[in-house]
NUROLUM-202937 format. One line per field, with one value per residue: residue number from 1; residue in three letters; y, x, z of N, C-alpha, C in turn. Coordinates in steps of 0.05 Angstrom, whole numbers, plus 5000, padded with zeros to 4 digits. Atoms other than C-alpha are relative to their C-alpha. Layout:
seq	NUM;...
type	ALA;...
n_Y	Y;...
n_X	X;...
n_Z	Z;...
ca_Y	Y;...
ca_X	X;...
ca_Z	Z;...
c_Y	Y;...
c_X	X;...
c_Z	Z;...
***
This chain:
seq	1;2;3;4;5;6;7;8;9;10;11;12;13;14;15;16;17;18;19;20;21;22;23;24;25;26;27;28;29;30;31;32;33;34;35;36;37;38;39;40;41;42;43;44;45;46;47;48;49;50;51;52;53;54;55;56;57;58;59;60;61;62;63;64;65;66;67;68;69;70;71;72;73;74;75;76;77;78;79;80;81;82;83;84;85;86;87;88;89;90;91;92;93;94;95;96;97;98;99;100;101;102;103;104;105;106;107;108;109;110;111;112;113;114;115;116;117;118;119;120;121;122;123;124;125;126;127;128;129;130;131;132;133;134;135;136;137;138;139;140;141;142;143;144;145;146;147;148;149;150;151;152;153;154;155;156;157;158;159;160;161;162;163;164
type	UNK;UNK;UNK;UNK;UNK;UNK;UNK;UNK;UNK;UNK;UNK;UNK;UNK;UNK;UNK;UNK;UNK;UNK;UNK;UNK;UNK;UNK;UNK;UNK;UNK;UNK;UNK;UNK;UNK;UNK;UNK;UNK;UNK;UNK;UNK;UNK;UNK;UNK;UNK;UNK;UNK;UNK;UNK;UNK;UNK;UNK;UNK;UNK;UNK;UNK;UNK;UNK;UNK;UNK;UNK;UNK;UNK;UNK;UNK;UNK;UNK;UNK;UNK;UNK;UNK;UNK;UNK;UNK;UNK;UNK;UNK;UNK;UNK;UNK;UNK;UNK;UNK;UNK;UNK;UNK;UNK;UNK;UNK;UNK;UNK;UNK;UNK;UNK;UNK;UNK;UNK;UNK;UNK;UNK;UNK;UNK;UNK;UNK;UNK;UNK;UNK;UNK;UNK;UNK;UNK;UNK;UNK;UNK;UNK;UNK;UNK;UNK;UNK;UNK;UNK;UNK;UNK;UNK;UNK;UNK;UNK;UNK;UNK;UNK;UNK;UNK;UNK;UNK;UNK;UNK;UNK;UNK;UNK;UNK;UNK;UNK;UNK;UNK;UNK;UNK;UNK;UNK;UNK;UNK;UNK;UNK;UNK;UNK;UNK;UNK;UNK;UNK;UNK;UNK;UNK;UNK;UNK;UNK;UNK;UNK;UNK;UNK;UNK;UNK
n_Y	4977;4980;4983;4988;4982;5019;4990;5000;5017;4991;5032;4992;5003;5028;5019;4998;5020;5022;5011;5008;5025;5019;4985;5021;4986;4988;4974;4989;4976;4981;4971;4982;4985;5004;4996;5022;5006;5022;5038;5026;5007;5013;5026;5008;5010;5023;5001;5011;4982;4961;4997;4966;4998;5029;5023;5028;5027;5028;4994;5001;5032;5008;5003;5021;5030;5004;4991;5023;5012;4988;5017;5028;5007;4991;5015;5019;4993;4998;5029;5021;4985;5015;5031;5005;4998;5021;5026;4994;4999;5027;5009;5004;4979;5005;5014;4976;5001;5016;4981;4975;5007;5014;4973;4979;5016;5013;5043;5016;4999;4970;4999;5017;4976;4974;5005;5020;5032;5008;4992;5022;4990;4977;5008;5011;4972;4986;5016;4982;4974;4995;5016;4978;4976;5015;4991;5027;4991;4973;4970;4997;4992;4972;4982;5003;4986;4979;4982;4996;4985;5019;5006;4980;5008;5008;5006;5005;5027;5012;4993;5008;5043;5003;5013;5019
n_X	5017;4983;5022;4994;4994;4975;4978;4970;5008;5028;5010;5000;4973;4983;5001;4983;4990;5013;5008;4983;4990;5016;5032;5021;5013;5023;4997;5027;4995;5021;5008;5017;5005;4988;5015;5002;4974;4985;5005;4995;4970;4995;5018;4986;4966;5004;5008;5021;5020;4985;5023;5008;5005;4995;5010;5014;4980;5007;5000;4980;4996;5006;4983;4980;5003;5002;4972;4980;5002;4989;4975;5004;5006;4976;4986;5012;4991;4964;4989;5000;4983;4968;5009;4985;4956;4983;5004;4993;4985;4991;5007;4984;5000;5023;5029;5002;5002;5030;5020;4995;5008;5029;5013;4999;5028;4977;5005;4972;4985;4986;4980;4976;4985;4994;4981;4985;5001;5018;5027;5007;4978;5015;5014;4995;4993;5028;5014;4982;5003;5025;5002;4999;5017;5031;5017;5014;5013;4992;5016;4992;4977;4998;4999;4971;4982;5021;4992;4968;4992;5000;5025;5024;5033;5021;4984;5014;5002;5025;5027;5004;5006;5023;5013;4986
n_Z	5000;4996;4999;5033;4987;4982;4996;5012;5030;5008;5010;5033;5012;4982;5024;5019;4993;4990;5020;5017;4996;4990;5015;4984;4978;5007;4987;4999;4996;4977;4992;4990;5019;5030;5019;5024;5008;4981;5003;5029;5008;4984;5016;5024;4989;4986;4969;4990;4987;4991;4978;4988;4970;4982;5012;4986;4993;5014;5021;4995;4996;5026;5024;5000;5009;5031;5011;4990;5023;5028;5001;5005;5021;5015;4987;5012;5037;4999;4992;5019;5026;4989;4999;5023;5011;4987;5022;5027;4991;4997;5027;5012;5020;5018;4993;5002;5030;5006;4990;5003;5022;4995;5002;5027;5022;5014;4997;5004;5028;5015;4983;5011;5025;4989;4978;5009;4988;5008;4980;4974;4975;5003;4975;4968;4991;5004;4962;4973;4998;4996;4976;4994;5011;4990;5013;5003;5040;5010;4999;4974;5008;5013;4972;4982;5009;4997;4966;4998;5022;5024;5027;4991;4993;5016;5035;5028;5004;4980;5011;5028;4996;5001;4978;5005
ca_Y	5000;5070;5133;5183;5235;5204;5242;5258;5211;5223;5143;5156;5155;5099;5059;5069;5038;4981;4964;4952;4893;4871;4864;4806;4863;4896;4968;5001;5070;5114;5185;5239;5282;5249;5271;5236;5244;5214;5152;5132;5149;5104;5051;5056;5037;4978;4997;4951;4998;5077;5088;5165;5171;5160;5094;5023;4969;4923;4961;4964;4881;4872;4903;4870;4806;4823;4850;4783;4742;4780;4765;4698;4694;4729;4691;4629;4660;4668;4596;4564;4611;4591;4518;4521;4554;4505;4451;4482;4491;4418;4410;4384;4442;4402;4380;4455;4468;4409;4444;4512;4471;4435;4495;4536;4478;4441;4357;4311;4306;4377;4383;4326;4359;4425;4404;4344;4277;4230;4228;4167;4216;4275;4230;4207;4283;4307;4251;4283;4344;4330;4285;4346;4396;4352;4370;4318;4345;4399;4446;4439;4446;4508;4539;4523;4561;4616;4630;4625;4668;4614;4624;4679;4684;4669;4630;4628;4553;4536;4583;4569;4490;4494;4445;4381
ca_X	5000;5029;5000;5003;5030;5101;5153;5221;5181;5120;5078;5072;5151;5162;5124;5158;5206;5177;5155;5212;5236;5174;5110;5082;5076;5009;5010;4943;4942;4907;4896;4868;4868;4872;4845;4825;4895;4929;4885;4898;4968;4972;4922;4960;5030;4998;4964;4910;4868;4872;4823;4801;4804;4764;4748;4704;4744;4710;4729;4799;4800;4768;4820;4879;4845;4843;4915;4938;4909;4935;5001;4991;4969;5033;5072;5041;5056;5134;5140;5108;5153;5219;5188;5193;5257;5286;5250;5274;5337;5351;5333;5402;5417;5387;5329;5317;5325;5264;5230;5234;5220;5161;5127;5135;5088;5153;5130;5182;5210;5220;5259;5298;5316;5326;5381;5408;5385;5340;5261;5263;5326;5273;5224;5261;5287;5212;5191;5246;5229;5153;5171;5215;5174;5111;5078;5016;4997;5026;4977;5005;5079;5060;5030;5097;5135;5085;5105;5177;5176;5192;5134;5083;5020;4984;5020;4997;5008;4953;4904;4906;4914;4848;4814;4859
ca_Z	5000;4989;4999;4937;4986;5020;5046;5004;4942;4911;4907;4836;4835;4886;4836;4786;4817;4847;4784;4745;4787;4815;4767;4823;4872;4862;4893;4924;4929;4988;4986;5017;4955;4889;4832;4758;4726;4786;4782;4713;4722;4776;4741;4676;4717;4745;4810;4836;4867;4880;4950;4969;5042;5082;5059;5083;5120;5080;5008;5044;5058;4980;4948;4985;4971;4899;4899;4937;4879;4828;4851;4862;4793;4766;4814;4784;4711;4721;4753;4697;4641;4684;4678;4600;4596;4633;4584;4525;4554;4565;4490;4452;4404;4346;4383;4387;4316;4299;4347;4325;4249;4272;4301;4238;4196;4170;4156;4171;4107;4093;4158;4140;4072;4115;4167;4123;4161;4152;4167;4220;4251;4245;4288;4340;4349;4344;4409;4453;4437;4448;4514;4537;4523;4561;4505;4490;4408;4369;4380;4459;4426;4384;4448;4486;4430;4428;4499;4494;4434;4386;4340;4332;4365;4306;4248;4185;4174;4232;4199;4132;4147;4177;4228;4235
c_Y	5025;5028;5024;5028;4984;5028;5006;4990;5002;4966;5005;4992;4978;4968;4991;4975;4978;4979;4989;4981;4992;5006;4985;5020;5023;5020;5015;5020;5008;5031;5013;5024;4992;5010;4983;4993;4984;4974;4989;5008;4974;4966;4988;4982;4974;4998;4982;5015;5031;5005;5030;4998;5023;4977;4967;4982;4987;5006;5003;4972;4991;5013;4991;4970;4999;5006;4976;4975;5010;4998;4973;4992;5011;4983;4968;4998;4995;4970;4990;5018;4988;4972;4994;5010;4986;4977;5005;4999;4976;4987;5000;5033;4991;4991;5029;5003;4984;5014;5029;4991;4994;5013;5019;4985;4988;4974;5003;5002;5029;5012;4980;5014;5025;4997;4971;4973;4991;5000;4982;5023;5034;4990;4994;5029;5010;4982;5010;5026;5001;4991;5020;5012;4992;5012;4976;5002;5027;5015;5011;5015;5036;5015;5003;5024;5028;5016;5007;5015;4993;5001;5021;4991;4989;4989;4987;4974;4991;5016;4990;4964;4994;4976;4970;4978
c_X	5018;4974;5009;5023;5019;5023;5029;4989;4969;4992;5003;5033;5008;4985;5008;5019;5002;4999;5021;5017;4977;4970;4979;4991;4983;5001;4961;5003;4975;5008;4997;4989;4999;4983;5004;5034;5026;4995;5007;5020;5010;4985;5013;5028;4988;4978;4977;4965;5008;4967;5008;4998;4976;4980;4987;5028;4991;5019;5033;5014;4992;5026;5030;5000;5008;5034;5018;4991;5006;5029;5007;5005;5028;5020;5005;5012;5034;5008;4997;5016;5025;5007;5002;5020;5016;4996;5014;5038;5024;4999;5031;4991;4987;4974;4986;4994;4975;4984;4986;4990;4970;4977;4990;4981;5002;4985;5029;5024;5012;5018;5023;5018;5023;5022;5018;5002;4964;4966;4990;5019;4982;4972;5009;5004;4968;4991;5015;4988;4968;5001;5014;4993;4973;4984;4984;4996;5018;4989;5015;5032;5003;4994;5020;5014;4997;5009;5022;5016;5014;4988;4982;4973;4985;5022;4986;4997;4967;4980;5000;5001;4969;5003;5022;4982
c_Z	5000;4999;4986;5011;5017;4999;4975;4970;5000;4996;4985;4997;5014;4976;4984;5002;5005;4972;4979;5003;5010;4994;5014;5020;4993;5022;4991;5015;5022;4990;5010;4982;4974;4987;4971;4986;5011;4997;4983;4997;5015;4988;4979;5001;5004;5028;4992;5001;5001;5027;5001;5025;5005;4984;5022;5008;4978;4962;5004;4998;4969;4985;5005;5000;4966;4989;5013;4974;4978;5010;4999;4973;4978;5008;4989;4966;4991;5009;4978;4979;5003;4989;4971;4993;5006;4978;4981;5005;5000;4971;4986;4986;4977;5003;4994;4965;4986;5014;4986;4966;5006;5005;4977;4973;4988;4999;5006;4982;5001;5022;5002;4986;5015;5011;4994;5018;4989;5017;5026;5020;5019;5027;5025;5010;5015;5032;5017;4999;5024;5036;5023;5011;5025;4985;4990;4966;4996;4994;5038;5001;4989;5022;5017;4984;4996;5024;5008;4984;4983;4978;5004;5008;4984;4975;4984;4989;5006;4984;4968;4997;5000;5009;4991;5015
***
């Protein structure tokens, strides 16, 4: 909680800070004076909440519930991101590479061709990768790569393929 009005640092600027190593900690502003431009500067940074004094216990206890699950949920977000970097991580350098093919809408074959081995050497790569990865289908794989910034959000393969 900070209060918009702080000694030596204006909230607004301690945010700032805050924010640039720590986007799990959700910051809820108090008052006694704010006005509109403050809030949605403070909104736009990240804040949770912005309260006007004087304010409800209860509207005080709702929004550090809501700002303890919204870390959570960030908290939550960074474990599982860590959790495929690490997978990917562990991926040989050419397992990587099939990966990074396979994603993109490549068959077998044509990643064979691509990287000069054959297409049984292309499958076995492709089951590590997937076993890895704990990826169950390559719609699970493309979402992995999606997240790791492997592959764009939307690739043109998947839409233009159409329903598999």
């Amino acid at each position: 909680m900070l209060d918009v009005s702080l000694p030596d640092l204006d909230g607004l600027e301690l945010q700032k800070l805050i924010a640039v190593d720590r986007m799990d900690m959700p910051i809820i502003f108090i008052t006694g004076h704010g006005d509109v431009p403050m809030t949605v500067r403070a909104m736009k940074a990240g804040a949770v909440e912005f309260l006007t004094k004087p304010f409800d216990d209860e509207v005080l206890l709702s929004a550090i519930k809501h700002a303890i699950k919204r870390s959570v949920a960030v908290l939550e977000d960074h474990a599982e991101a860590r959790t495929l970097r690490d997978s990917y991580e562990s991926l040989t350098p050419r397992e990587q590479e099939v990966m990074r093919l396979v994603v993109s809408g490549r068959l077998n074959k044509q990643i064979g061709l691509n990287l000069g081995i054959s297409e049984i050497t292309v499958k076995a790569h492709r089951g590590k990768v997937m076993q890895k990865m704990n990826a169950g289908s390559l719609a699970d794989l493309v979402k992995i790569a999606v997240r790791l910034g492997l592959a764009p959000a939307r690739n043109p393969w998947l839409v233009t393929r159409g329903p598999e």
